[in-house]
N, C-alpha and C positions, 0 to 999 in steps of 0.2 A: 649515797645511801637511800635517797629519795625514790631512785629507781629500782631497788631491791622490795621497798616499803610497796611499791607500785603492781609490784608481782607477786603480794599478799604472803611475803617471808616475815617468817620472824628475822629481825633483826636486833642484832646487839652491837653497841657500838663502843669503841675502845676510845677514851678522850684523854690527854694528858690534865694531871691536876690542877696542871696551872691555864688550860683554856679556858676562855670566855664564857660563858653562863650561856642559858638559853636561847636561841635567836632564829632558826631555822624551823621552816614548817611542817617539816618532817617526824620533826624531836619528841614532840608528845606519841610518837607512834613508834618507839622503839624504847629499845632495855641500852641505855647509859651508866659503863662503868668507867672508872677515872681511875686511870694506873699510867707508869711512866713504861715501855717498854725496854730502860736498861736497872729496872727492879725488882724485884721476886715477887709482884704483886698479880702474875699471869692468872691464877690457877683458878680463881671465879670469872674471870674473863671467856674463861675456854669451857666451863661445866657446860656439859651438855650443848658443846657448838659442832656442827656438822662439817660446816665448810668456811675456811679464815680469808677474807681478803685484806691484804697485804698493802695500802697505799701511803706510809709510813716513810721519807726521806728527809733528811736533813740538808737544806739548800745553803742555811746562812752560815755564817760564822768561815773559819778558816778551813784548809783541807782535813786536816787530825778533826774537828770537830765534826766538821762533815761525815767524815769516814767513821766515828767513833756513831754518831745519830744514825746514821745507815746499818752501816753494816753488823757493826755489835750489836745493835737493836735488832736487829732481823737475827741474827744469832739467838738473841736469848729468847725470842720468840719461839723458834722450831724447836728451841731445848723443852718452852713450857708445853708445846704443842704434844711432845714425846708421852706417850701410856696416855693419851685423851682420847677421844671418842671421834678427832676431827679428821677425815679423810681427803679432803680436799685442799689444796692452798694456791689462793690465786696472788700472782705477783705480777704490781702493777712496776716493771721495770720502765725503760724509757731507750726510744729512738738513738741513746748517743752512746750505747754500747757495742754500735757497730762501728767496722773499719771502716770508714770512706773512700778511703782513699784505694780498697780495694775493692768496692764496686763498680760494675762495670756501667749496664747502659742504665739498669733497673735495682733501689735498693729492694729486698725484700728478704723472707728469713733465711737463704742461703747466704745470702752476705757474712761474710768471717765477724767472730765479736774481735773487739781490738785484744791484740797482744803483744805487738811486737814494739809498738811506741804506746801504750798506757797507759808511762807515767810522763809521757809529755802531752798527755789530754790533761785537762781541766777536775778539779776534786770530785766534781758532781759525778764526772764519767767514769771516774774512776773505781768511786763506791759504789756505783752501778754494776758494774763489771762484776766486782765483788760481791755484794748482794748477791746476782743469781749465781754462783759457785757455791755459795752460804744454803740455797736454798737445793738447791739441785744435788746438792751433798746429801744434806739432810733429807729430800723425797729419796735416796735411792736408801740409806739410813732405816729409816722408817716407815717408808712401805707406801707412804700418802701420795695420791696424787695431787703433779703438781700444773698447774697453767700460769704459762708468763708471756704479759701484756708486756707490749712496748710501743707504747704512744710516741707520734712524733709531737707536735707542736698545738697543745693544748690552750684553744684560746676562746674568748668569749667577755660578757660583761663586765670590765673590771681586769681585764687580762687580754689587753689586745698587744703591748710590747712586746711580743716573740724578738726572740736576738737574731732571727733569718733575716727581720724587716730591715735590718742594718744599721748604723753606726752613728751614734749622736756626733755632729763640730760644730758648737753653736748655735748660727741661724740656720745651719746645712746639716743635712742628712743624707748621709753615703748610701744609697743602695747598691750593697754589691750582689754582683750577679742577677742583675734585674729581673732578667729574661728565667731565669731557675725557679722552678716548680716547686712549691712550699708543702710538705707533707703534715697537710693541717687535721687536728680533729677539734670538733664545737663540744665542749664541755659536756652539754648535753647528751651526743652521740657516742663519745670518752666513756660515758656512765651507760649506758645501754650494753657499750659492747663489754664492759668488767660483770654487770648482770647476764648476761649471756656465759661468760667463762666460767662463772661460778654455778651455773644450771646445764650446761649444756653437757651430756654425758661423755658426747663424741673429742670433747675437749682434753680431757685428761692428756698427761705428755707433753702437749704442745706448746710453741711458743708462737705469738701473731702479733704482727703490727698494728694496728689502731690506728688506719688513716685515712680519713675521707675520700678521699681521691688526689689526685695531683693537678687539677685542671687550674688551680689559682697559682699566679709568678709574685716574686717577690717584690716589682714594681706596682702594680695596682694594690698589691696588699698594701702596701706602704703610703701609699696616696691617700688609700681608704682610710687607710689610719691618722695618716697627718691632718690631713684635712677637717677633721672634727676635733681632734685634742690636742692639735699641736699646731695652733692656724697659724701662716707666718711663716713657718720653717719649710726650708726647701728643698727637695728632696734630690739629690744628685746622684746619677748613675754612674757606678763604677765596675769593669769588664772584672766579670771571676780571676783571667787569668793573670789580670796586673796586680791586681793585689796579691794573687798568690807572688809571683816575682818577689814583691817588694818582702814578706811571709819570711822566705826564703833567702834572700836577700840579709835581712836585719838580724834572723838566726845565725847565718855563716860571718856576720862579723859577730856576732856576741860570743859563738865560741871560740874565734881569736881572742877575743878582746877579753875574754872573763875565763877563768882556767874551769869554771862550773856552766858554763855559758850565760851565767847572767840570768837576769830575772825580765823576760819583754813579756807586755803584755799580752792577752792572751791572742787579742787579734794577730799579732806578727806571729805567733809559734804553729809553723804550718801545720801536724796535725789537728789543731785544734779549728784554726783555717778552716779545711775543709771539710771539718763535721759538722760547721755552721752556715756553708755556703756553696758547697759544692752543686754542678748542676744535674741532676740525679733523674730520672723518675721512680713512683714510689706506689708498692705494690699491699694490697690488704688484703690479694683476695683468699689467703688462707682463712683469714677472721670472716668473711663471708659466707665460704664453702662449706667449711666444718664448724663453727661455732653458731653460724644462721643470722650474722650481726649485719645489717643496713643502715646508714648510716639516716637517720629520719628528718634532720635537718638540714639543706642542703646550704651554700655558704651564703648567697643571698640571703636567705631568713637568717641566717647568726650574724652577719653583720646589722640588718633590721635590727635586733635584739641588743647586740652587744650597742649599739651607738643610740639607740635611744637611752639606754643606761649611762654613757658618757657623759663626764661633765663640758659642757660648754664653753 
């Protein structure tokens, strides 16, 4: 919201009742209302708002939980948004609504969203999916236009454990698929380019990736990372397509072996595999072209940034 505050918007910000008090430098420079989004408390929320961004998901708890914080939230939202004055609605979806496994040499928005295995992806991805159906329903419903962000892997101060960087065993850490191309965005850049989609006219309709570039693999990422917060642990390479094998492999016995196929973790359930580690290249330049977004911090400086905030 810092970056909307930046581009001399009024700003009004939506907080759940139960968050934390004041903290953030921003706060004295915006309109804070406190409402839960699966309670009928929308409708001061939305007097008089132009254009809603949407960065609202539920990560913890179980899948029903997940899906009920996502997607029912996003639901009764577009219900309060209905007869309001707001024309716009920017929805921050995310990178793991797409099929990977049906990408070719480059992800980018032609890529399929998943359908055909979505409910052997992970809850996150799932309510993901869902969410922009919710919303995409409701923009043709109602007339608003809508922009949907999909950020791949949102990292920075405080947020450097991306699940690309690979797999905790101990004193070791798997890097799979070393050499693969991390579709990263710096926090920073993530917030520039949602102020762009909510201003930019040419934007309406669209949907765009959110990704710095693909120039960083997921072995130096991992280095960079261990090496400051994780010193001691060792960081071991593992080839994409052995673990996919192995993926594959522990799924074809569990559905022998369990008449539901069992419950394996999420690393062996191969769609899920390959939404996390596939070796991909990864394109933004629709977010570029039409919405006018640069990404202003390039990965050098956010790592500067993120590891001097690091604990030692």
């Amino acid at each position: 919201m810092g970056a909307l505050v930046d581009r001399d918007c009024e700003v009004r910000v939506l907080v759940r009742p139960a968050a934390p008090g004041p903290g953030l430098p921003w706060e004295r420079s915006v309109d804070v209302v406190h409402a839960d989004l699966l309670s009928d408390e929308l409708g001061e929320a939305l007097d008089g708002v132009d254009v809603v961004v949407h960065l609202a998901a539920r990560r913890e708890g179980d899948d029903q939980q997940r899906f009920t914080g996502t997607v029912r939230a996003t639901e009764r939202l577009v219900e309060a948004m209905a007869g309001t004055g707001v024309r716009r609605l920017v929805l921050s979806s995310s990178y793991s609504v797409y099929d990977w496994s049906a990408a070719t040499a480059v992800l980018d928005e032609r890529t399929p969203i998943e359908r055909a295995r979505l409910y052997e992806r992970d809850g996150y991805a799932i309510a993901k999916v869902w969410q922009e159906r919710v919303v995409r329903s409701a923009a043709e419903r109602s007339g608003f236009e809508l922009v949907v962000l999909r950020p791949g892997f949102i990292w920075g101060p405080g947020r450097m454990d991306i699940s690309a960087a690979g797999v905790p065993l101990g004193p070791l850490h798997l890097v799979i698929a070393p050499r693969a191309r991390l579709p990263l965005t710096y926090v920073d850049n993530c917030a520039d380019c949602v102020v762009a989609a909510a201003l930019e006219p040419a934007g309406a309709g669209g949907a765009f990736n959110v990704v710095d570039g693909d120039d960083v693999v997921a072995w130096r990422y991992a280095r960079e990372w261990l090496s400051r917060e994780r010193p001691g642990v060792r960081p071991v390479p593992v080839p994409y397509l052995a673990g996919l094998a192995l993926a594959r492999l522990a799924s074809a016995i569990a559905r022998r072996a369990f008449s539901h196929g069992g419950r394996l973790p999420g690393l062996l359930v191969p769609p899920r595999y390959e939404a996390r580690f596939r070796p991909l290249r990864h394109s933004a330049e629709a977010a570029r072209e039409t919405l006018g977004w640069t990404p202003r911090v390039p990965f050098e400086e956010g790592l500067r940034r993120s590891l001097a905030q690091a604990p030692v």
